[in-house]
C-alpha positions in Angstrom: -19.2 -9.4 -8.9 -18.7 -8.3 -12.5 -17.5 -10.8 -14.9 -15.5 -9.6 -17.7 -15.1 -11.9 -21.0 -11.7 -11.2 -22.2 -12.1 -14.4 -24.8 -12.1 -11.5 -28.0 -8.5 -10.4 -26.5 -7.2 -14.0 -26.6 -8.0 -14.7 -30.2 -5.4 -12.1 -31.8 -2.5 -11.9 -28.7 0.1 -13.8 -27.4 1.3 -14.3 -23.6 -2.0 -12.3 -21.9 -2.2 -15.2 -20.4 -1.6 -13.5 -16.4 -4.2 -10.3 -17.7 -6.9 -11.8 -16.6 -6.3 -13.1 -13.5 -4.1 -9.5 -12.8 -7.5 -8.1 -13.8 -9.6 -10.2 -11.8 -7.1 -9.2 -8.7 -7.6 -5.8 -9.1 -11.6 -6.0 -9.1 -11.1 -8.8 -6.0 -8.7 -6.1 -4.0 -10.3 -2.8 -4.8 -13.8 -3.8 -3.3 -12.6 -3.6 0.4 -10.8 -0.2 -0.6 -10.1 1.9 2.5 -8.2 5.0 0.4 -5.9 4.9 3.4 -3.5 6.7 2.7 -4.8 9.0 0.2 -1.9 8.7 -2.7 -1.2 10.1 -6.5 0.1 7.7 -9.5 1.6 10.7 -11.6 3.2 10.4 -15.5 6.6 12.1 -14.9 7.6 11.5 -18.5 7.6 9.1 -21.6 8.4 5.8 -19.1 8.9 7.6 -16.3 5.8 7.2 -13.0 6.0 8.6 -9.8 3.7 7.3 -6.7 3.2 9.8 -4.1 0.9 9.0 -0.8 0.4 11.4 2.0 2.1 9.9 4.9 1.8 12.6 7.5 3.0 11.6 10.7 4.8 8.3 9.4 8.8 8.1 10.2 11.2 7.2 7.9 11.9 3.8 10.2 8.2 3.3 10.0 8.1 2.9 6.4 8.8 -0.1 3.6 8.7 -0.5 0.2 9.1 -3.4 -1.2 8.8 -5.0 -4.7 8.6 -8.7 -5.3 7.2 -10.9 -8.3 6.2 -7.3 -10.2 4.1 -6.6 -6.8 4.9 -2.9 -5.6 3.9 -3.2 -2.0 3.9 -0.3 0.5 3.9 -0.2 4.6 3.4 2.0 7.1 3.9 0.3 10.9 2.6 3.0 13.6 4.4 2.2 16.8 1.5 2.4 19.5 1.1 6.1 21.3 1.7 5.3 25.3 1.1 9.2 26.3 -1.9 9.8 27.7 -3.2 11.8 25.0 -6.9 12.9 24.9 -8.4 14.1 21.9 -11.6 16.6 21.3 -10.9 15.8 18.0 -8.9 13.7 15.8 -9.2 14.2 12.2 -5.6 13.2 11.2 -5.2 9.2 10.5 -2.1 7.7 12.8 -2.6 3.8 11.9 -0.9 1.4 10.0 -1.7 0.9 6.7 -0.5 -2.0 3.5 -0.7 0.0 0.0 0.2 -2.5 -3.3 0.4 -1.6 -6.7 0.6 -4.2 -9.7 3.5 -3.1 -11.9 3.7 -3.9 -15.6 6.8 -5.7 -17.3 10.0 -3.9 -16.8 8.6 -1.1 -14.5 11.3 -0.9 -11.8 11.5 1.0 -9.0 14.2 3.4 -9.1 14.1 5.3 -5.9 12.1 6.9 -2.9 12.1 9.9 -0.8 10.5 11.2 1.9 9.9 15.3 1.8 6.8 17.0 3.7 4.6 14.6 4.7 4.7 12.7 1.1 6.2 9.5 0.4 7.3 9.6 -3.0 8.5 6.5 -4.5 9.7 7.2 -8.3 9.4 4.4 -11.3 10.6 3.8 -14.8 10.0 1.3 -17.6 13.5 -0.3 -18.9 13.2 -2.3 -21.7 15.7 -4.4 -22.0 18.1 -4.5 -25.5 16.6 -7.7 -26.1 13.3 -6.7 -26.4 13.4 -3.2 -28.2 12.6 -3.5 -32.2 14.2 -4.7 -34.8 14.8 -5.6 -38.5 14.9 -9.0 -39.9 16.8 -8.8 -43.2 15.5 -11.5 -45.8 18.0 -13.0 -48.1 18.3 -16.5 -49.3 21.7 -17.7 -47.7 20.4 -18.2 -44.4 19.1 -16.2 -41.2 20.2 -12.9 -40.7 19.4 -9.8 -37.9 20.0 -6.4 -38.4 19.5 -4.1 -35.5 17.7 -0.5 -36.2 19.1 1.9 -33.6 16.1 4.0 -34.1 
C-alpha cells in the first residue's frame, strides 16, 4: 500500500486535519474498484458538478441517493428475475451495485433525474455568507468589519 507523507501540508495550513484520512479512504476504497456502473464526474460550471452513471435497465424505484456526513452514496437494488430466461449471451450488467463519492465542504446535492438509461445527479458548491471574503478595516477605536460585495 502506498504511504503518502502529507507532514509538509501540515506545517503552513489550518483544519486539513480529515485530508488525510479522506485520502487514505480513497486509496483503501478504490483498490477493490469494480467500475460497476460505469459513471462521468462532469464540471457544469464555476461550482456547478454533475455525476452521471449508466444505469441501463435500473427503475426509478430501484434507485437511492443519499448524502449523509458529506458522503454522496448511490444504490441500485435489482429485484431478482423469476422468468425463465436463457441467455446465449449476456453482455448487459443487471445486478446491484453501491457507488459513493466523497464531497468537499458545501457541495450539496441539488437534484437528480433519470433520462435514457443515465442517472444524473446534479451538484453545486454554496458557500455560505459567513464564509465568503472580507475586509477588516483597522482603526484604533476598536474592532470593526466591513463587508466587500465583490
Amino acid at each position: 500500500m502506498n504511504t503518502i507523507d502529507l507532514t509538509p501540508l501540515y506545517r503552513s495550513t489550518i483544519g486539513f486535519d480529515r485530508f488525510s484520512s479522506l485520502l487514505d479512504n480513497a486509496l483503501r476504497t478504490d483498490q477493490g474498484h469494480t467500475g460497476y456502473p460505469p459513471y462521468n464526474i462532469e464540471v457544469t460550471g464555476e461550482d456547478e458538478y454533475l455525476i452521471s452513471l449508466a444505469v441501463a435497465g435500473f427503475e426509478l424505484n430501484e434507485l437511492e441517493i443519499q448524502v449523509e456526513r458529506d458522503v454522496l452514496t448511490i444504490k441500485g437494488r435489482k429485484a431478482v428475475e423469476t422468468k425463465g430466461r436463457r441467455y446465449l449471451h449476456q453482455g448487459i450488467a443487471n445486478r446491484s451495485f453501491e457507488r459513493k463519492f466523497n464531497l468537499a465542504d458545501h457541495v450539496k446535492v441539488t437534484g437528480a433525474s433519470l433520462n435514457n438509461g443515465l442517472l444524473n445527479v446534479h451538484l453545486a458548491r454554496e458557500i455560505p455568507e459567513s464564509m465568503k471574503p472580507r475586509t477588516i478595516a483597522i482603526n484604533s477605536t476598536g474592532p470593526r468589519v466591513v463587508d466587500q460585495a465583490a
